[in-house]
N, C-alpha and C positions, 0 to 999 in steps of 0.2 A: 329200725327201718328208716329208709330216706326217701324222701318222695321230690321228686324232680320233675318240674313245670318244663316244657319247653312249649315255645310259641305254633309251632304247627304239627301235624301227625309227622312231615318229613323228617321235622327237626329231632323229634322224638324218637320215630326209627334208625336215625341217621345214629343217634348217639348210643342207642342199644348195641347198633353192629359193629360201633368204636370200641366198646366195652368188649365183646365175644371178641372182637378181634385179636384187641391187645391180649385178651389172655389164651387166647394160641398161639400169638407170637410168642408171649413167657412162660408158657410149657405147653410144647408142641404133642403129649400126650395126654393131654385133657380132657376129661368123660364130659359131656354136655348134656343136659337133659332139654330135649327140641319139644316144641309145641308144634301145634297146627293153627291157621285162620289167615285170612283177608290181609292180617296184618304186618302175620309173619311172611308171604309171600317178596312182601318187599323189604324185611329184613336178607331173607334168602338171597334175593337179587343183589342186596348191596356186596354182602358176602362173596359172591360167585364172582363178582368183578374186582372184590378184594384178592380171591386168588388168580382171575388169568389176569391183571395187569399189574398189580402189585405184591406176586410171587406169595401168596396167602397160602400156608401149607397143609392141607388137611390129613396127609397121610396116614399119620400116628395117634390119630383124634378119635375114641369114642363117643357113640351117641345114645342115648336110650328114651325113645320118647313117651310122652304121658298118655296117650291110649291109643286105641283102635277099634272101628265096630265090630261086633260080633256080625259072624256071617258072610262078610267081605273079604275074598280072596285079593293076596296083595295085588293082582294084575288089575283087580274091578278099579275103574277111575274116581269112583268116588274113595276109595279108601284110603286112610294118612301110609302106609305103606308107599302106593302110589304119588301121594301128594309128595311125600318125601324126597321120593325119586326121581320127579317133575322138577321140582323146584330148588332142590339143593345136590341129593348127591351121586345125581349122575352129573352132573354141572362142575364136580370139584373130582382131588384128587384122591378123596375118599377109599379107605377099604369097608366094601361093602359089608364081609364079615365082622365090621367093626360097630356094623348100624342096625339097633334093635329095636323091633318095635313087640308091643303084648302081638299072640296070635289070635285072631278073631274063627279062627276056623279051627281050632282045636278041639280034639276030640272031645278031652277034657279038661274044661273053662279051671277048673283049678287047682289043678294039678298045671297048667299052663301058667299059671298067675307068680305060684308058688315057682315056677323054674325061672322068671321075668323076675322077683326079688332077689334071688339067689345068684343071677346073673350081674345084676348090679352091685351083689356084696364080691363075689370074684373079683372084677374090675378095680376092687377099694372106694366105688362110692361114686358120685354125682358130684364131680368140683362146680357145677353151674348151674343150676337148672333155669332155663326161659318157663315164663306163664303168659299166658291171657289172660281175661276174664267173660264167660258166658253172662247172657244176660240175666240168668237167676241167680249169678252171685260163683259158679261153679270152676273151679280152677280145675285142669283137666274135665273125667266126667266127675266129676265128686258132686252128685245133684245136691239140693236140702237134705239135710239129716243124714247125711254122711258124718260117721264119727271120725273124730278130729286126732285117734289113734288110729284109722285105717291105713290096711295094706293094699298091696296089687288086688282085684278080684273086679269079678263083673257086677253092674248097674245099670238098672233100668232108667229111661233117660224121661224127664221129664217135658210134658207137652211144651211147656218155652221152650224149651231146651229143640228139641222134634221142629216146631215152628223156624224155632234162628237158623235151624242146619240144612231143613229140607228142601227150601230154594236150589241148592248147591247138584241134586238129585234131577235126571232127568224126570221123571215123577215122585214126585212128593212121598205119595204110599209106598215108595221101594227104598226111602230110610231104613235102615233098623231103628229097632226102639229099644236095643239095651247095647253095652261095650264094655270092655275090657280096661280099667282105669287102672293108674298108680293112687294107691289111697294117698289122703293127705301126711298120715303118716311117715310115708315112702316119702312124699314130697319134701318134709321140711328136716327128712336127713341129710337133703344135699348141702356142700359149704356154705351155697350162696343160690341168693335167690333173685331174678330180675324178672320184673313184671310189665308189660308194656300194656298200655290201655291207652285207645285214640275214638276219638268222637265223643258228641253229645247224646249217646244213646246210650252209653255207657256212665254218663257221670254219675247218678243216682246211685248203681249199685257201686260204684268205684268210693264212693264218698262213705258208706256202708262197709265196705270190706276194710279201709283203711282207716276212716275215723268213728266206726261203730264197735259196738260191746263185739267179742269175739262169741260167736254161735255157729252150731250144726248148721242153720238155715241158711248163712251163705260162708260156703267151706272157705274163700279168700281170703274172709278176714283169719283164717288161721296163720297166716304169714305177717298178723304182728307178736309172733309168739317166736318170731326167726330174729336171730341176731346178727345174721348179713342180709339184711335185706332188702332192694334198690326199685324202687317203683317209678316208672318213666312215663308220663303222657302227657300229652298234648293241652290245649286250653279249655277245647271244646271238654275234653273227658275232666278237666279238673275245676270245672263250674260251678260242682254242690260243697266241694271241699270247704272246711270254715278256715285252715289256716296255710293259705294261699299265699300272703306276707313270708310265711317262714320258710315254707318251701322254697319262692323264689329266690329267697337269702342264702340257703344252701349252696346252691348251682353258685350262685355269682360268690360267695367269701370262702367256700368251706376248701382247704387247698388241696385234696383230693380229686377238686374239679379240675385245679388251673388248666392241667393239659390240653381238656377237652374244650374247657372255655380259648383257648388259644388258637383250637382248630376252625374257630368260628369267625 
Protein backbone atom coordinates (compact mmCIF):
# COMPACT_ATOMS: atom_id res chain seq x y z
CA UNK A 1 0.00 0.00 0.00
CA UNK A 2 1.03 3.80 -0.71
CA UNK A 3 -0.27 6.48 0.81
CA UNK A 4 -0.01 9.87 -0.71
CA UNK A 5 -0.21 13.34 1.01
CA UNK A 6 -1.19 15.90 -1.25
CA UNK A 7 -1.61 19.57 0.21
CA UNK A 8 -5.44 20.33 -0.44
CA UNK A 9 -8.67 18.03 -1.20
CA UNK A 10 -8.25 19.73 -4.99
CA UNK A 11 -4.73 18.58 -5.09
CA UNK A 12 -5.71 15.11 -4.09
CA UNK A 13 -8.89 14.82 -6.37
CA UNK A 14 -6.85 16.31 -9.09
CA UNK A 15 -4.40 13.39 -8.96
CA UNK A 16 -6.87 10.52 -8.38
CA UNK A 17 -8.57 11.67 -11.86
CA UNK A 18 -4.78 11.81 -13.46
CA UNK A 19 -4.59 8.20 -12.39
CA UNK A 20 -8.42 6.85 -13.92
CA UNK A 21 -7.39 8.87 -16.61
CA UNK A 22 -4.09 7.63 -17.77
CA UNK A 23 -5.51 4.17 -17.43
CA UNK A 24 -8.22 4.73 -19.97
CA UNK A 25 -5.98 6.25 -22.14
CA UNK A 26 -3.77 2.61 -21.70
CA UNK A 27 -6.60 0.41 -22.13
CA UNK A 28 -9.53 1.93 -23.38
CA UNK A 29 -11.49 -1.24 -22.27
CA UNK A 30 -11.08 -1.03 -18.73
CA UNK A 31 -13.68 -2.39 -16.02
CA UNK A 32 -13.57 0.39 -13.18
CA UNK A 33 -15.20 -0.11 -10.05
CA UNK A 34 -16.91 3.75 -9.26
CA UNK A 35 -17.93 4.90 -5.74
CA UNK A 36 -20.42 7.49 -4.64
CA UNK A 37 -19.96 10.92 -2.23
CA UNK A 38 -19.30 14.59 -1.90
CA UNK A 39 -15.93 13.72 -3.12
CA UNK A 40 -16.21 11.81 -5.99
CA UNK A 41 -18.60 14.33 -7.48
CA UNK A 42 -15.67 16.36 -8.42
CA UNK A 43 -13.65 13.59 -9.32
CA UNK A 44 -16.55 13.11 -11.84
CA UNK A 45 -16.33 16.62 -12.94
CA UNK A 46 -12.72 16.63 -13.75
CA UNK A 47 -13.27 13.49 -15.71
CA UNK A 48 -16.19 14.91 -17.94
CA UNK A 49 -13.97 17.80 -19.00
CA UNK A 50 -11.24 15.13 -19.43
CA UNK A 51 -13.46 13.90 -22.22
CA UNK A 52 -15.25 16.92 -24.04
CA UNK A 53 -11.95 18.95 -24.10
CA UNK A 54 -9.29 16.54 -24.18
CA UNK A 55 -10.96 13.67 -26.39
CA UNK A 56 -11.18 11.38 -23.05
CA UNK A 57 -12.84 8.11 -24.42
CA UNK A 58 -15.25 6.39 -22.43
CA UNK A 59 -16.85 4.29 -25.00
CA UNK A 60 -15.40 0.84 -24.41
CA UNK A 61 -15.03 1.39 -20.58
CA UNK A 62 -16.95 -0.81 -18.07
CA UNK A 63 -18.15 0.17 -14.80
CA UNK A 64 -19.64 -1.67 -11.75
CA UNK A 65 -20.19 0.30 -8.72
CA UNK A 66 -19.92 -0.63 -4.94
CA UNK A 67 -23.72 -0.42 -3.95
CA UNK A 68 -27.08 0.77 -3.96
CA UNK A 69 -30.03 1.30 -1.41
CA UNK A 70 -32.43 -1.01 -1.22
CA UNK A 71 -35.86 0.41 -2.19
CA UNK A 72 -34.72 3.18 -4.58
CA UNK A 73 -35.88 3.00 -8.10
CA UNK A 74 -32.96 4.17 -10.35
CA UNK A 75 -35.10 7.43 -11.36
CA UNK A 76 -35.47 8.24 -7.29
CA UNK A 77 -32.71 11.23 -7.01
CA UNK A 78 -31.39 10.14 -4.17
CA UNK A 79 -30.24 6.81 -5.56
CA UNK A 80 -26.29 6.04 -6.74
CA UNK A 81 -27.94 4.84 -10.03
CA UNK A 82 -29.19 8.29 -10.40
CA UNK A 83 -26.10 9.87 -8.91
CA UNK A 84 -24.26 8.20 -11.54
CA UNK A 85 -26.07 9.37 -14.24
CA UNK A 86 -26.06 13.03 -12.95
CA UNK A 87 -22.60 13.25 -12.42
CA UNK A 88 -20.69 10.93 -14.89
CA UNK A 89 -22.45 9.13 -17.43
CA UNK A 90 -24.70 10.91 -19.22
CA UNK A 91 -21.82 13.65 -19.21
CA UNK A 92 -19.48 11.22 -21.17
CA UNK A 93 -19.45 8.90 -24.12
CA UNK A 94 -20.27 5.98 -22.15
CA UNK A 95 -22.40 2.83 -23.01
CA UNK A 96 -24.85 2.78 -20.78
CA UNK A 97 -25.29 -1.12 -21.08
CA UNK A 98 -21.86 -1.04 -19.99
CA UNK A 99 -22.72 0.53 -16.32
CA UNK A 100 -23.77 -1.72 -13.50
CA UNK A 101 -24.90 -1.03 -10.56
CA UNK A 102 -26.46 -3.81 -7.52
CA UNK A 103 -30.51 -3.47 -7.91
CA UNK A 104 -31.98 -2.13 -4.89
CA UNK A 105 -35.56 -3.15 -6.06
CA UNK A 106 -35.15 -6.62 -6.81
CA UNK A 107 -37.49 -9.06 -6.26
CA UNK A 108 -34.95 -11.05 -4.90
CA UNK A 109 -32.07 -9.28 -2.86
CA UNK A 110 -30.06 -12.56 -3.49
CA UNK A 111 -30.54 -13.96 -5.98
CA UNK A 112 -29.77 -10.21 -7.33
CA UNK A 113 -26.31 -10.04 -5.45
CA UNK A 114 -25.39 -13.49 -6.73
CA UNK A 115 -26.22 -12.13 -10.59
CA UNK A 116 -23.97 -8.48 -9.55
CA UNK A 117 -20.77 -11.18 -8.72
CA UNK A 118 -21.25 -13.19 -11.59
CA UNK A 119 -21.53 -10.20 -13.70
CA UNK A 120 -18.22 -8.98 -12.70
CA UNK A 121 -16.61 -12.51 -13.32
CA UNK A 122 -18.01 -12.29 -17.11
CA UNK A 123 -16.30 -9.05 -17.54
CA UNK A 124 -12.72 -10.74 -16.31
CA UNK A 125 -12.67 -8.69 -13.06
CA UNK A 126 -12.38 -5.11 -11.77
CA UNK A 127 -8.94 -3.58 -13.23
CA UNK A 128 -9.58 -0.42 -10.83
CA UNK A 129 -11.63 -0.13 -8.12
CA UNK A 130 -12.27 3.73 -6.49
CA UNK A 131 -13.25 3.81 -2.64
CA UNK A 132 -14.12 6.15 -0.01
CA UNK A 133 -14.37 5.98 3.31
CA UNK A 134 -17.61 6.38 5.60
CA UNK A 135 -17.28 7.59 8.81
CA UNK A 136 -17.57 4.29 10.76
CA UNK A 137 -14.61 2.93 9.00
CA UNK A 138 -17.00 1.32 5.99
CA UNK A 139 -15.63 1.03 2.45
CA UNK A 140 -18.62 0.75 0.24
CA UNK A 141 -21.74 -0.40 2.76
CA UNK A 142 -19.51 -3.08 4.50
CA UNK A 143 -20.79 -1.56 8.18
CA UNK A 144 -18.67 -3.08 11.53
CA UNK A 145 -18.50 -6.78 11.49
CA UNK A 146 -18.65 -7.20 8.14
CA UNK A 147 -16.46 -10.41 7.27
CA UNK A 148 -13.40 -9.63 5.57
CA UNK A 149 -14.24 -12.72 3.11
CA UNK A 150 -17.64 -11.06 2.20
CA UNK A 151 -19.48 -11.12 -1.06
CA UNK A 152 -22.16 -8.99 -2.96
CA UNK A 153 -25.31 -9.14 -0.59
CA UNK A 154 -27.51 -6.70 1.49
CA UNK A 155 -26.79 -4.82 5.02
CA UNK A 156 -28.32 -2.94 7.36
CA UNK A 157 -26.82 0.38 7.66
CA UNK A 158 -25.70 1.58 10.74
CA UNK A 159 -27.11 4.72 12.74
CA UNK A 160 -23.55 6.71 11.77
CA UNK A 161 -23.69 5.58 8.81
CA UNK A 162 -27.99 6.72 8.49
CA UNK A 163 -26.81 10.11 10.18
CA UNK A 164 -23.65 10.94 7.30
CA UNK A 165 -26.18 10.05 4.43
CA UNK A 166 -29.52 11.40 5.41
CA UNK A 167 -28.77 15.20 5.06
CA UNK A 168 -28.58 14.16 1.34
CA UNK A 169 -32.70 13.06 1.63
CA UNK A 170 -35.31 15.51 1.38
CA UNK A 171 -36.47 14.08 4.75
CA UNK A 172 -34.09 12.35 6.78
CA UNK A 173 -36.99 9.35 7.74
CA UNK A 174 -37.17 8.44 3.76
CA UNK A 175 -33.40 7.07 3.98
CA UNK A 176 -33.41 3.56 3.72
CA UNK A 177 -31.73 1.76 6.47
CA UNK A 178 -30.39 -1.30 4.69
CA UNK A 179 -28.49 -1.60 0.75
CA UNK A 180 -27.14 -3.83 -1.49
CA UNK A 181 -23.09 -3.94 -1.06
CA UNK A 182 -20.01 -5.46 -2.86
CA UNK A 183 -18.55 -7.42 0.11
CA UNK A 184 -15.07 -6.78 0.97
CA UNK A 185 -14.22 -9.73 -0.51
CA UNK A 186 -15.53 -8.64 -3.98
CA UNK A 187 -13.65 -5.68 -3.26
CA UNK A 188 -10.06 -6.76 -2.89
CA UNK A 189 -10.40 -8.95 -6.06
CA UNK A 190 -10.03 -5.98 -8.00
CA UNK A 191 -6.22 -5.37 -9.56
CA UNK A 192 -6.04 -2.27 -8.04
CA UNK A 193 -7.31 -0.33 -5.46
CA UNK A 194 -7.37 3.65 -5.02
CA UNK A 195 -8.86 5.24 -2.19
CA UNK A 196 -9.43 8.85 -1.86
CA UNK A 197 -10.19 10.45 1.60
CA UNK A 198 -10.33 14.53 2.03
CA UNK A 199 -11.15 16.41 5.35
CA UNK A 200 -10.43 16.59 8.92
CA UNK A 201 -13.45 14.52 9.75
CA UNK A 202 -12.17 11.86 8.31
CA UNK A 203 -8.71 11.68 9.66
CA UNK A 204 -9.42 9.49 12.87
CA UNK A 205 -10.88 6.84 11.06
CA UNK A 206 -8.40 7.10 8.02
CA UNK A 207 -5.47 6.79 10.47
CA UNK A 208 -7.30 3.46 11.82
CA UNK A 209 -8.11 1.89 8.51
CA UNK A 210 -4.43 2.54 7.17
CA UNK A 211 -2.20 2.46 10.24
CA UNK A 212 -4.45 0.20 12.49
CA UNK A 213 -4.57 -3.78 13.36
CA UNK A 214 -6.66 -4.96 10.44
CA UNK A 215 -10.54 -5.80 11.96
CA UNK A 216 -14.21 -6.49 11.06
CA UNK A 217 -14.88 -3.29 12.91
CA UNK A 218 -13.60 -0.99 10.30
CA UNK A 219 -13.86 -3.06 6.84
CA UNK A 220 -11.05 -0.33 5.34
CA UNK A 221 -8.50 -1.36 6.85
CA UNK A 222 -8.95 -4.61 5.00
CA UNK A 223 -7.12 -2.83 1.99
CA UNK A 224 -3.71 -3.40 3.77
CA UNK A 225 -4.13 -6.94 2.86
CA UNK A 226 -4.22 -5.58 -1.22
CA UNK A 227 -1.00 -5.58 -3.02
CA UNK A 228 -1.77 -2.60 -5.28
CA UNK A 229 -3.03 -0.45 -3.23
CA UNK A 230 -2.92 3.67 -3.56
CA UNK A 231 -4.51 5.76 -0.87
CA UNK A 232 -4.68 9.65 -1.76
CA UNK A 233 -5.66 12.50 0.60
CA UNK A 234 -5.40 15.57 1.52
CA UNK A 235 -3.75 17.29 4.89
CA UNK A 236 -6.57 17.85 6.71
CA UNK A 237 -7.67 13.81 6.36
CA UNK A 238 -3.95 12.85 7.01
CA UNK A 239 -3.50 14.53 10.50
CA UNK A 240 -3.81 11.49 12.89
CA UNK A 241 -1.42 9.60 10.54
CA UNK A 242 2.03 8.82 12.58
CA UNK A 243 4.20 8.40 9.40
CA UNK A 244 3.51 11.40 7.52
CA UNK A 245 7.56 11.93 6.80
CA UNK A 246 7.37 8.71 4.65
CA UNK A 247 4.39 9.31 2.80
CA UNK A 248 5.43 12.70 1.83
CA UNK A 249 8.89 11.01 0.66
CA UNK A 250 7.03 8.72 -1.66
CA UNK A 251 5.02 11.43 -3.83
CA UNK A 252 8.31 13.45 -4.02
CA UNK A 253 11.38 10.34 -4.76
CA UNK A 254 9.38 7.22 -5.54
CA UNK A 255 9.65 7.45 -9.81
CA UNK A 256 6.48 6.06 -10.34
CA UNK A 257 5.37 9.64 -9.35
CA UNK A 258 7.75 11.69 -11.65
CA UNK A 259 5.03 12.15 -14.23
CA UNK A 260 2.56 13.34 -12.04
CA UNK A 261 4.94 15.32 -10.04
CA UNK A 262 5.83 17.12 -13.33
CA UNK A 263 2.20 17.91 -13.89
CA UNK A 264 2.39 20.24 -11.07
Amino acid sequence: MQVIIRPTAEAAIQLAARIIEKRIRQFPDTTLGLATGVTMERLYAILTDCHKNNGLDFSLVKTFNLDEYIGLSSTDECSYRYYMNQHLFNKVNIDLRNTHLPDGMASDLKIECEKYEKRIKTVGGIDLQLLGIGKAGHIGFNEPLSALRSRTRDKSLTPMTIAQNSPLFKRSEDMPRRALTMGIGTILEARELLLIVTGKSKAEVLAKAVEGPITSMISASAIQLHERCTVIVDEAAAERLQAKDYYYWIFESEPEWEEYREEI
